[in-house]
C-alpha positions, 0 to 999 in steps of 0.5 A, a space after each residue: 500500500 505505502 508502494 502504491 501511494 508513493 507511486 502515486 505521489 511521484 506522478 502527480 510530481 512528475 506531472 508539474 504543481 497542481 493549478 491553484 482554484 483560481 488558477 483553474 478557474 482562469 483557464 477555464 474561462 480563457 477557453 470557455 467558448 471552446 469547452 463548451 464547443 467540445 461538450 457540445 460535440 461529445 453530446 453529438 455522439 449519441 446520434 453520429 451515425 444519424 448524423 453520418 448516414 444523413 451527411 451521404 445520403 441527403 447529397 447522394 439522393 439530391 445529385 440525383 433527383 437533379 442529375 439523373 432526373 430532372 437535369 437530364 429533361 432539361 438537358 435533352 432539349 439542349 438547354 442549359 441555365 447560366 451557360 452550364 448543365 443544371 446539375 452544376 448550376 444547381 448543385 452548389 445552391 442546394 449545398 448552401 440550401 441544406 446547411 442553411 435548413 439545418 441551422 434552422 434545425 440546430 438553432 431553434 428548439 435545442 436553444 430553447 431546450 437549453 434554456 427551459 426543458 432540460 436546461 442544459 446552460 445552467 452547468 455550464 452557466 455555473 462555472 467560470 464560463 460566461 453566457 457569451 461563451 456558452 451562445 458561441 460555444 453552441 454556435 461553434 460545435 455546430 459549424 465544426 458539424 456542418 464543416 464535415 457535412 459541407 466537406 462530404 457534400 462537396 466531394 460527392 459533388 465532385 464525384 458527379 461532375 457538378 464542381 468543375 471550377 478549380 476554386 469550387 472547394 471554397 464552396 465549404 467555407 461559403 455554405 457555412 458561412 450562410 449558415 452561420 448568417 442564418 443560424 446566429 440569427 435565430 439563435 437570438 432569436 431562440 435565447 430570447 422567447 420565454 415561451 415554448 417555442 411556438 413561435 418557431 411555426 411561425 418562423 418556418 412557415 413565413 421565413 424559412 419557407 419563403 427563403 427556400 423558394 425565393 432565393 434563386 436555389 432552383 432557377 435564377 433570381 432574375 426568372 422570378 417577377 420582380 416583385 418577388 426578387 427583393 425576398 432573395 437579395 435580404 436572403 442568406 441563402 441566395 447570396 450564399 448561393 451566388 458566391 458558392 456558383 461563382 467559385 464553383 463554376 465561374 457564374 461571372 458575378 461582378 465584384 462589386 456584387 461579390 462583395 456585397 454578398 460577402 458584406 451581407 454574410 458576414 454582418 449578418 452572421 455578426 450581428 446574430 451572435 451578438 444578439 445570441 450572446 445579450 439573451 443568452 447573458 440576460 438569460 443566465 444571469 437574471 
C-alpha cells in the first residue's frame, strides 16, 4: 500500500504543481467558448451515425433527383441555365440550401431546450464560463458539424461532375458561412422567447419557407417577377448561393456584387451572435 501511494505521489510530481482554484478557474474561462464547443460535440455522439448516414445520403439522393432526373429533361432539349448543365448550376445552391435548413434545425428548439426543458446552460452557466461563451460555444460545435457535412457534400459533388471550377472547394467555407448568417440569427432569436417555442411555426412557415423558394436555389433570381426578387437579395441563402456558383463554376458575378454578398454574410452572421450572446447573458444571469 505505502508502494502504491508513493507511486502515486511521484506522478502527480512528475506531472508539474497542481493549478491553484483560481488558477483553474482562469483557464477555464480563457477557453470557455471552446469547452463548451467540445461538450457540445461529445453530446453529438449519441446520434453520429444519424448524423453520418444523413451527411451521404441527403447529397447522394439530391445529385440525383437533379442529375439523373430532372437535369437530364432539361438537358435533352439542349438547354442549359447560366451557360452550364443544371446539375452544376444547381448543385452548389442546394449545398448552401441544406446547411442553411439545418441551422434552422440546430438553432431553434435545442436553444430553447437549453434554456427551459432540460436546461442544459445552467452547468455550464455555473462555472467560470460566461453566457457569451456558452451562445458561441453552441454556435461553434455546430459549424465544426456542418464543416464535415459541407466537406462530404462537396466531394460527392465532385464525384458527379457538378464542381468543375478549380476554386469550387471554397464552396465549404461559403455554405457555412450562410449558415452561420442564418443560424446566429435565430439563435437570438431562440435565447430570447420565454415561451415554448411556438413561435418557431411561425418562423418556418413565413421565413424559412419563403427563403427556400425565393432565393434563386432552383432557377435564377432574375426568372422570378420582380416583385418577388427583393425576398432573395435580404436572403442568406441566395447570396450564399451566388458566391458558392461563382467559385464553383465561374457564374461571372461582378465584384462589386461579390462583395456585397460577402458584406451581407458576414454582418449578418455578426450581428446574430451578438444578439445570441445579450439573451443568452440576460438569460443566465437574471
Amino acid at each position: 500500500m505505502t508502494t502504491h501511494i508513493h507511486d502515486a505521489g511521484s506522478a502527480i510530481t512528475q506531472r508539474g504543481t497542481p493549478l491553484r482554484p483560481d488558477q483553474m478557474s482562469a483557464r477555464m474561462a480563457r477557453r470557455g467558448i471552446w469547452q463548451v464547443a467540445r461538450w457540445q460535440l461529445l453530446s453529438m455522439r449519441s446520434w453520429m451515425w444519424s448524423l453520418v448516414v444523413e451527411s451521404i445520403g441527403q447529397p447522394l439522393l439530391y445529385m440525383v433527383a437533379m442529375g439523373i432526373g430532372l437535369g437530364t429533361l432539361i438537358s435533352a432539349n439542349g438547354r442549359t441555365i447560366d451557360g452550364v448543365s443544371y446539375l452544376i448550376f444547381v448543385a452548389p445552391a442546394i449545398m448552401v440550401l441544406t446547411a442553411t435548413m439545418s441551422a434552422a434545425n440546430e438553432f431553434s428548439y435545442p436553444v430553447m431546450q437549453g434554456f427551459r426543458w432540460t436546461r442544459l446552460y445552467q452547468g455550464p452557466a455555473a462555472t467560470p464560463v460566461t453566457p457569451a461563451q456558452i451562445a458561441l460555444g453552441h454556435h461553434l460545435a455546430v459549424m465544426i458539424r456542418f464543416l464535415g457535412q459541407a466537406v462530404v457534400f462537396w466531394l460527392i459533388m465532385l464525384a458527379f461532375g457538378a464542381a468543375p471550377g478549380t476554386w469550387s472547394w471554397l464552396c465549404v467555407p461559403i455554405t457555412m458561412l450562410s449558415a452561420s448568417a442564418f443560424g446566429a440569427l435565430l439563435q437570438g432569436y431562440a435565447a430570447g422567447l420565454d415561451s415554448e417555442g411556438e413561435e418557431f411555426n411561425f418562423v418556418l412557415r413565413f421565413v424559412v419557407i419563403p427563403l427556400v423558394l425565393f432565393s434563386g436555389t432552383y432557377f435564377p433570381l432574375s426568372a422570378m417577377p420582380v416583385y418577388l426578387q427583393w425576398i432573395g437579395w435580404i436572403s442568406p441563402i441566395w447570396h450564399g448561393t451566388q458566391l458558392a456558383r461563382d467559385v464553383s463554376y465561374g457564374a461571372g458575378e461582378p465584384g462589386w456584387l461579390i462583395g456585397l454578398h460577402l458584406v451581407v454574410l458576414i454582418g449578418l452572421s455578426g450581428t446574430g451572435m451578438i444578439w445570441a450572446c445579450r439573451n443568452y447573458t440576460r438569460k443566465l444571469l437574471q
